[in-house]
C-alpha positions as CSV (number, residue, x, y, z in Angstrom):
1,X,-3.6,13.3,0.7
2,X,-6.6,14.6,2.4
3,X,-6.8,15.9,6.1
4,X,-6.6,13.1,8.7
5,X,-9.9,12.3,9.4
6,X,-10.3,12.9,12.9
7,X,-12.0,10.0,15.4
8,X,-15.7,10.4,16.6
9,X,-16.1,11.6,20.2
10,X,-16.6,8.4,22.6
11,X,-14.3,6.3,19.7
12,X,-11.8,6.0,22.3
13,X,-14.4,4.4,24.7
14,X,-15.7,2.1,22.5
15,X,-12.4,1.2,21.5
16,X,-11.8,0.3,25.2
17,X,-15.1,-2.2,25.3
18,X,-14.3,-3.4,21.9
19,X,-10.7,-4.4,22.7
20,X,-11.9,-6.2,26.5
21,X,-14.1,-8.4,24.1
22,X,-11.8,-9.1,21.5
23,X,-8.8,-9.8,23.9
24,X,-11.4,-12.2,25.4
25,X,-12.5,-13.4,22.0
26,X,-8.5,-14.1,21.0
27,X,-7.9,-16.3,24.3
28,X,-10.6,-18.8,22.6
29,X,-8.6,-18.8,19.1
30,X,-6.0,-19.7,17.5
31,X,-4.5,-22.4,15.9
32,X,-3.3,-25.3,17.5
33,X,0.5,-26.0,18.0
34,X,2.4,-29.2,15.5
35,X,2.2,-32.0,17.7
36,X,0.1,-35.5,17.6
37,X,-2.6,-35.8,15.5
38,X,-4.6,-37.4,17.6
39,X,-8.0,-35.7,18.9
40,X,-6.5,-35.4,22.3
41,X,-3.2,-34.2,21.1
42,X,-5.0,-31.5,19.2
43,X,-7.0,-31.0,22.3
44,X,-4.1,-30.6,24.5
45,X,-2.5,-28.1,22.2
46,X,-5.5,-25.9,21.9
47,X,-5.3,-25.9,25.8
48,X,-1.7,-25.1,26.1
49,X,-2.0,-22.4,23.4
50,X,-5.2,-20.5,25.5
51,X,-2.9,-21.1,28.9
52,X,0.1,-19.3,27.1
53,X,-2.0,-16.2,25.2
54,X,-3.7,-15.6,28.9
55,X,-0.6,-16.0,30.9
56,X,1.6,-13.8,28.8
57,X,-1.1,-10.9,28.7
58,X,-1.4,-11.3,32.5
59,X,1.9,-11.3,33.7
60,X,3.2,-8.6,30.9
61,X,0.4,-5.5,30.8
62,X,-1.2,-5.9,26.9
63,X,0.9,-2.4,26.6
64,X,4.2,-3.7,28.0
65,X,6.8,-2.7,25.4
66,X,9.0,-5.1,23.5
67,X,13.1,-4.1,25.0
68,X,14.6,-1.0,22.5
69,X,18.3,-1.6,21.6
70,X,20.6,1.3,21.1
71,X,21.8,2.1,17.4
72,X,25.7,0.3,18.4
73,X,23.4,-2.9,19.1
74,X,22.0,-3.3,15.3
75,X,23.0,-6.3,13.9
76,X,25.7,-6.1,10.8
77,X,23.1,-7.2,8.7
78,X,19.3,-8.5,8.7
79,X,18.8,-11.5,6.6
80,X,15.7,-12.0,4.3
81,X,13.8,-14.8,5.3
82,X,10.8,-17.0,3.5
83,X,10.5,-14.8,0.7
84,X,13.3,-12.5,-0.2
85,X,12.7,-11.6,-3.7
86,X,8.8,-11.5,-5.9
87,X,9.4,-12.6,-9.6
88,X,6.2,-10.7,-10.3
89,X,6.7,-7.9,-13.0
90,X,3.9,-5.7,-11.8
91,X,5.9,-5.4,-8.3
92,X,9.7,-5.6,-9.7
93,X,8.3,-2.3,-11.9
94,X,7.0,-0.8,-9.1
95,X,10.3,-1.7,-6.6
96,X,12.4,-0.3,-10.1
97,X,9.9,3.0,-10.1
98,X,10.6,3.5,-6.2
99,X,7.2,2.5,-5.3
100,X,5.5,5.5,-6.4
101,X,2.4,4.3,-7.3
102,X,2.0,1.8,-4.8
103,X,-1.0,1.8,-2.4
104,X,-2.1,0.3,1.2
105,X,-5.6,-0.2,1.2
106,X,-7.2,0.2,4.7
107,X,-10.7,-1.7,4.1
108,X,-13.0,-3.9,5.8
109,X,-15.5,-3.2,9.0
110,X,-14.4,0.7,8.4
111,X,-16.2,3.5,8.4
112,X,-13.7,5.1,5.9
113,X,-11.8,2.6,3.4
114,X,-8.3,3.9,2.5
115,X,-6.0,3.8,-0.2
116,X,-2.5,5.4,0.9
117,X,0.1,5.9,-1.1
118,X,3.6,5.8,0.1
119,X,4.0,9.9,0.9
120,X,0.9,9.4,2.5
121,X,2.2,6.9,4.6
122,X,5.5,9.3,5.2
123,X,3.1,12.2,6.1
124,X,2.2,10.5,9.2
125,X,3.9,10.8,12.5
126,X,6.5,8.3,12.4
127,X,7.8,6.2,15.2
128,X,11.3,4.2,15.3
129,X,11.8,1.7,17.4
130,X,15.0,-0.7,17.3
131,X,13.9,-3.9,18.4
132,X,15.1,-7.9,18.1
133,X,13.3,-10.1,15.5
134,X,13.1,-13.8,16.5
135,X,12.6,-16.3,14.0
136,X,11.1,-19.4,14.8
137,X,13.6,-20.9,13.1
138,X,15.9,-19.8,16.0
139,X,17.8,-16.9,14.8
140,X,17.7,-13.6,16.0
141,X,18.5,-9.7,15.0
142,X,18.7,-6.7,15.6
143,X,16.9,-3.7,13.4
144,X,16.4,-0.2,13.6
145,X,12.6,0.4,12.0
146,X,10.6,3.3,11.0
147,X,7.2,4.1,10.2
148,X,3.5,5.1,11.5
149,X,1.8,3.3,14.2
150,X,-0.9,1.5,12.6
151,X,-3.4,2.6,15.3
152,X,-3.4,6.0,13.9
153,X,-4.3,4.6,10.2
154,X,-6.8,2.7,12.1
155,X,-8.2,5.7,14.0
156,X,-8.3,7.4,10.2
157,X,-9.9,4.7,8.7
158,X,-12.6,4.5,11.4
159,X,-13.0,0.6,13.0
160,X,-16.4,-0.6,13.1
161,X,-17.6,-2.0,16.6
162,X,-18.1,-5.3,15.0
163,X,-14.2,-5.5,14.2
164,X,-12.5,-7.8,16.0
165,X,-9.1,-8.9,14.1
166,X,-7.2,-6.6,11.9
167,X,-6.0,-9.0,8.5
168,X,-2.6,-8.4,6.6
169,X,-2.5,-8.8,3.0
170,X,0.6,-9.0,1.2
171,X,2.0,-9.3,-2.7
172,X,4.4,-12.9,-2.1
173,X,2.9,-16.2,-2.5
174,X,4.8,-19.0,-1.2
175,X,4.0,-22.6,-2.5
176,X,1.3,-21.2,-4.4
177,X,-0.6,-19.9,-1.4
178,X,-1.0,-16.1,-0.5
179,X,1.1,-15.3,2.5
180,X,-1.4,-12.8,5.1
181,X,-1.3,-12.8,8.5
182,X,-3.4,-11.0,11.5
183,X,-3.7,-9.5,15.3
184,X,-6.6,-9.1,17.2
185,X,-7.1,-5.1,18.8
186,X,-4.8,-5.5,21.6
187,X,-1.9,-6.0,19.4
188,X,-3.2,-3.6,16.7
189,X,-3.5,-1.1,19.0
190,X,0.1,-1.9,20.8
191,X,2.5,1.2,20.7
192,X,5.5,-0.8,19.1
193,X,2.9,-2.2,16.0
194,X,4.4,0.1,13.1
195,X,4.1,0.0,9.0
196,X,7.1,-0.1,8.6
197,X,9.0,1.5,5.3
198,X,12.7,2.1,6.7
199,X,15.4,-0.7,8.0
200,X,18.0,1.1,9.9
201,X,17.2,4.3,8.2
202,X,17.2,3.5,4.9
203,X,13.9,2.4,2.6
204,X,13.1,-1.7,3.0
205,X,15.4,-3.9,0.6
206,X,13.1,-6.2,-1.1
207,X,14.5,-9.0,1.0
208,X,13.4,-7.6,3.7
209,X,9.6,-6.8,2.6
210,X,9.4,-3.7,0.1
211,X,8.4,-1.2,0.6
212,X,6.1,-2.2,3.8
213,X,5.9,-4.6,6.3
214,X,4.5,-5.4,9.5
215,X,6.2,-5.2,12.9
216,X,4.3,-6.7,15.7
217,X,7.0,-6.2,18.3
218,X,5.9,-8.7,21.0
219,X,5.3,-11.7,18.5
220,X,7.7,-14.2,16.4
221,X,8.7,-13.3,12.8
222,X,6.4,-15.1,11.1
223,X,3.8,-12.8,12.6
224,X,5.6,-9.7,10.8
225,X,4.3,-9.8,7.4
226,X,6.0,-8.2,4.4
227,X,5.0,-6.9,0.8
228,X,2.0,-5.4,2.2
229,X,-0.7,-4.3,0.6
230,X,-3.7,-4.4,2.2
231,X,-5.0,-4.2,6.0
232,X,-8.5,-5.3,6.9
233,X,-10.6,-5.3,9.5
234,X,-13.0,-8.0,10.4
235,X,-15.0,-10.3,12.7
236,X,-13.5,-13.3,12.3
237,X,-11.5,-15.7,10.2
238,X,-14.4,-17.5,9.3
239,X,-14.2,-16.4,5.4
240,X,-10.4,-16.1,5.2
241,X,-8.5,-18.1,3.0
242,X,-7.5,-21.1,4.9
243,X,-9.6,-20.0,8.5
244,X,-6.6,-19.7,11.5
245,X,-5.6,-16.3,11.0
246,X,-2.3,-16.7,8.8
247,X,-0.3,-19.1,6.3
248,X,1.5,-20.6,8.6
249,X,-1.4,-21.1,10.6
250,X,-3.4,-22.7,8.0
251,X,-1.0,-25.1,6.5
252,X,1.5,-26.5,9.2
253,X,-0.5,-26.0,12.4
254,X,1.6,-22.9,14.0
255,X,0.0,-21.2,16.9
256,X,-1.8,-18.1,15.8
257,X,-0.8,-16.0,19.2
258,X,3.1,-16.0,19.0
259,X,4.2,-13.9,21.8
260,X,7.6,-13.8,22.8
């Protein structure tokens, strides 16, 4: 891998102005919570849904940290959920091969598209965080995760100042439809948002996403993506597969800001 590329002087700056105007660009969308489908109900929701995204980045500082666990507090085990295993041959040689060859591309409003291959990824400072996962479903647990902050492959990759949501591409399908999801800067940028390649120390089982998945720390699990393969930058959600900013999103009405 070649030498970090290091950020542009003032970066940090126009980080800060870019970040104020996409925080106030992700309190006006998002989609709309499952209730009525009547105009008003959808109305109403899209209300509530603002009111929640302001309230929780008002009361909590957009930095507030998700609680850490200690090691004795992991769960015995951390189910798979949605999908747990990919049929797909190209991806069961690659999980058979140790995912050698596979690569995250980093693309979009960038300065610097990436392709980073998994020792790239290891070459990075790491962070582990152990942290609760809650499911909309209504389960919980407990895992110990590992990997880089995705700010830093971010800050490598060189953000545009037109980029306002960062996408997440991944390698499972689920009804036919590719699974992705997305963050605006705030949570991008949040300490606890890691690429993650290790569950309580050990590389990702494929039920669990590998060999890397998302962890967006103050957000519900459907906002954690697995398989991933891509990251990209862009303005908006205009020209993304279904328009709201994740499957979910697009195809049963779940809010796009999940917070917990």
């Amino acid at each position: 891998m070649s030498a970090p590329i290091k950020a542009k002087p003032g970066m940090k700056a126009a980080f800060n102005r870019r970040t104020a105007l996409a925080g106030l660009a992700a309190l006006a969308t998002g989609a709309c919570s499952k209730i009525a489908e009547s105009d008003t109900g959808r109305a109403v929701a899209k209300a509530a849904e603002g009111w929640h995204r302001g309230a929780h980045r008002t009361l909590a500082s957009r930095q507030a940290l998700a609680r850490e666990f200690t090691r004795a507090e992991r769960s015995p085990t951390f189910k798979g959920n949605g999908t747990v295993r990919i049929a797909d041959e190209a991806y069961q040689a690659a999980l058979e091969g140790g995912f050698t060859d596979w690569k995250l591309e980093v693309r979009g409003l960038v300065d610097t598209p990436l392709s980073l291959s998994m020792d790239d990824l290891r070459s990075l400072k790491q962070r582990t965080q152990i942290t609760r996962h809650d499911c909309v479903e209504g389960w919980s647990a407990i895992g110990e995760w590992t990997g880089p902050q995705l700010s830093d492959v971010l800050d490598m990759a060189k953000l545009q100042e037109g980029a306002n949501f960062i996408v997440f591409r991944c390698a499972d399908t689920l009804s036919g439809g590719e699974y992705y999801e997305s963050v605006d800067m705030i949570d991008a940028y949040h300490p606890q948002t890691i690429i993650a390649h290790m569950l309580n120390g050990e590389p990702l089982p494929q039920k669990n996403g590998a060999p890397l998945r998302m962890r967006i720390e103050r957000q519900l699990g459907y906002k954690h993506p697995k398989y991933l393969t891509a990251i990209e930058a862009v303005a908006s959600f205009d020209d993304v597969l279904g328009g709201k900013g994740g499957y979910w999103e697009d195809r049963a009405d779940y809010q796009w800001y999940a917070g917990i």
